[in-house]
N, C-alpha and C positions, 0 to 999 in steps of 0.2 A: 206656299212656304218654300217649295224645292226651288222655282225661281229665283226668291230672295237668296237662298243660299248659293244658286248660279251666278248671279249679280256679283253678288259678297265675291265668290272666287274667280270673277273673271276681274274686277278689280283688282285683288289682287296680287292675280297674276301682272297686270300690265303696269303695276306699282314696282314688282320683280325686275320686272325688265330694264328701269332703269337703275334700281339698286336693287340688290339683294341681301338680307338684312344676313350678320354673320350668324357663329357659332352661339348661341347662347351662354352664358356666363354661368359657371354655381350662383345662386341666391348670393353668397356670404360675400361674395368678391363684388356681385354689383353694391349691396348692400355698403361696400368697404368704398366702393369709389363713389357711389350717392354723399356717404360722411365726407369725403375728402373735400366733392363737390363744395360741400353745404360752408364747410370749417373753410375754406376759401372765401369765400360769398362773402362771411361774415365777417372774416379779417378785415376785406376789401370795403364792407360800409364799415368798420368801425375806424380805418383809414382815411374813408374820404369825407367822415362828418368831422374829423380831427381836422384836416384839412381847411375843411373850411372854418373851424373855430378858431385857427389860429392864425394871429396876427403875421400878415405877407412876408412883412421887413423881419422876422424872426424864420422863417423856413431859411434852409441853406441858400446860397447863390446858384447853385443848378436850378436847384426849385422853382425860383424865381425867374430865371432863364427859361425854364420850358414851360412859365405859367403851367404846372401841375394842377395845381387847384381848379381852373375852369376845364383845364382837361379832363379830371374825375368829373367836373357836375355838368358834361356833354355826353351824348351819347356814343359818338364811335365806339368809344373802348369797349363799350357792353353790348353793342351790337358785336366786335369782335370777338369777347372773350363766349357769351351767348353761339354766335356761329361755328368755336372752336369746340365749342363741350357738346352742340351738336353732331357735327359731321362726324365726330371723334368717337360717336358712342356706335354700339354694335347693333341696336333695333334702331327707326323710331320714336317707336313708345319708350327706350331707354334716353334719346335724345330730350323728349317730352318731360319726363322725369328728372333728369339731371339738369335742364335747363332753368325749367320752372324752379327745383329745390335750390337753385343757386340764388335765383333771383329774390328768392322768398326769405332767404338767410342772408342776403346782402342788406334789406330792407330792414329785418328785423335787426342786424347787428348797426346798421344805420339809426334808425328811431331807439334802439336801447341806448344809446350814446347820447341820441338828442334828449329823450328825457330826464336821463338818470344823472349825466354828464352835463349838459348843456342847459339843461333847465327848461324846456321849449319842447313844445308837439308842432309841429306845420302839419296839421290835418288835411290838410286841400293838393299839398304837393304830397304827401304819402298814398293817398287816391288815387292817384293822373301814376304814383308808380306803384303801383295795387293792380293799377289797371295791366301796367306794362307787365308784368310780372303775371298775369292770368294769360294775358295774350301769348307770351311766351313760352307756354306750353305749348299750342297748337300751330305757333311760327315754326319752332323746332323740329316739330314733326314732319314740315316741309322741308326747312333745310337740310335735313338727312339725307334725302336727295341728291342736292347741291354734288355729294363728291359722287353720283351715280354718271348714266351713260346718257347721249341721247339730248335732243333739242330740250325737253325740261328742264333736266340737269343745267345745263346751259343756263336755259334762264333764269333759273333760283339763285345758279351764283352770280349771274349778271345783275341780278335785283340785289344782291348784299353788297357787292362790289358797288355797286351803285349809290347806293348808302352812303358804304366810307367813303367814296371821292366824293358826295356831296356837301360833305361833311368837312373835308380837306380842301376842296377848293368851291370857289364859286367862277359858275361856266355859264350864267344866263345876264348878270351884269357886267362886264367885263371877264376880265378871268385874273385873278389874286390868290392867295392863299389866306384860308381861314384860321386857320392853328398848325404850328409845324408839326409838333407834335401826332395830330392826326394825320399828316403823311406819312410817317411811318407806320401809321395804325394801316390805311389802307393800301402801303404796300405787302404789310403782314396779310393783312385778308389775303390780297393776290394769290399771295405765297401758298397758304390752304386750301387754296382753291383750284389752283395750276393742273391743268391737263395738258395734253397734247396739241399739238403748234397753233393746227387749223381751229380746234375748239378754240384755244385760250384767244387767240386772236377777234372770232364770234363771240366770243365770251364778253374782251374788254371793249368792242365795240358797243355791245349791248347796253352795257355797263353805262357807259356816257349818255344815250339817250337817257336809260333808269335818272341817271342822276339827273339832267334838265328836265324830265319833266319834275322830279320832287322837289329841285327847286322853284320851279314854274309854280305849282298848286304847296308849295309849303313855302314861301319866299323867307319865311324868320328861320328854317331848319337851320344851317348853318350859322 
């Protein structure tokens, strides 16, 4: 048993090293910013199931300009806004928490829309984002990291980074852009991510491998 507990705290410790998680929060105040979390989430599905219910040639001309619509029903965004309510939080397990509750409440404000609103359940695509939304607990708890020190750190943000430019462009057939609109999503990630000259530099190098190989082993990702 005293082992297991040496294990436990030398983990730990070498999880410190590359961040260290802050000050603890009163209960009421995380409690306050889980709600805000949550009330966010749900705005945002019951925004993007409107989106899609509504006839193209009826959304404004911006709208229609930045193809919005496909831009909520891809992922950058929510690997973003997910990466932001991570790094952002004070623990981990608070990234873990906040992330998940978002996604859980985007979902649920999306499907109360679809059936009460829209008339329609899509059982099978609610699942595939069931899924995304449990994994998202335990992604989060990684990317907490991400704004820590040290070759990890690195690489966490290089694998998110990696993501959105996958997601923005394509670098394995040619080189194009995929949605404008997601380049600015993955220069935002940038933006959160940004350390110091020589990191960021190892950083966005990384970055570009991550995203060839997922487009390599996922070719429909983008």
């Amino acid at each position: 048993m005293q082992n297991k507990f040496s294990e436990v705290a030398d983990i730990k410790e070498k999880l410190e090293k590359i961040r260290k998680p802050e000050k603890k929060l009163p209960l009421k105040i995380q409690l306050i910013i889980t709600a805000v979390i949550m009330l966010l989430g749900g705005a945002l599905g019951v925004m993007q199931k409107w989106l899609d219910s509504t006839d193209f040639n009826e959304l404004p001309m911006i709208l229609q300009r930045l193809d919005i619509v496909n831009y909520f029903g891809r992922l950058a965004v929510w690997i973003l806004l997910a990466t932001v309510i991570s790094v952002y939080s004070t623990t981990p397990l608070r990234a873990s928490v906040n992330t998940f509750s978002f996604f859980v409440s985007m979902l649920a404000g999306y499907y109360i829309y679809c059936n009460f609103v829209a008339g329609f359940l899509p059982v099978s695509y609610m699942m595939m984002w069931a899924a995304i939304a449990a994994a998202s607990f335990f992604g989060a708890y990684v990317c907490w990291y991400a704004k820590g020190g040290g070759i990890p750190a690195i690489l966490i943000s290089a694998a998110v980074a990696g993501a959105l430019f996958s997601q923005a462009f394509c670098i394995t057939q040619g080189f194009y852009v995929y949605h404008v609109m997601e380049i600015f999503t993955w220069l935002a990630g940038v933006i959160v991510l940004r350390r110091k000259i020589k990191e960021f530099a190892a950083l966005m190098g990384a970055s570009l491998v991550f995203a060839a190989v997922i487009q390599l082993v996922m070719p429909h990702w983008g």
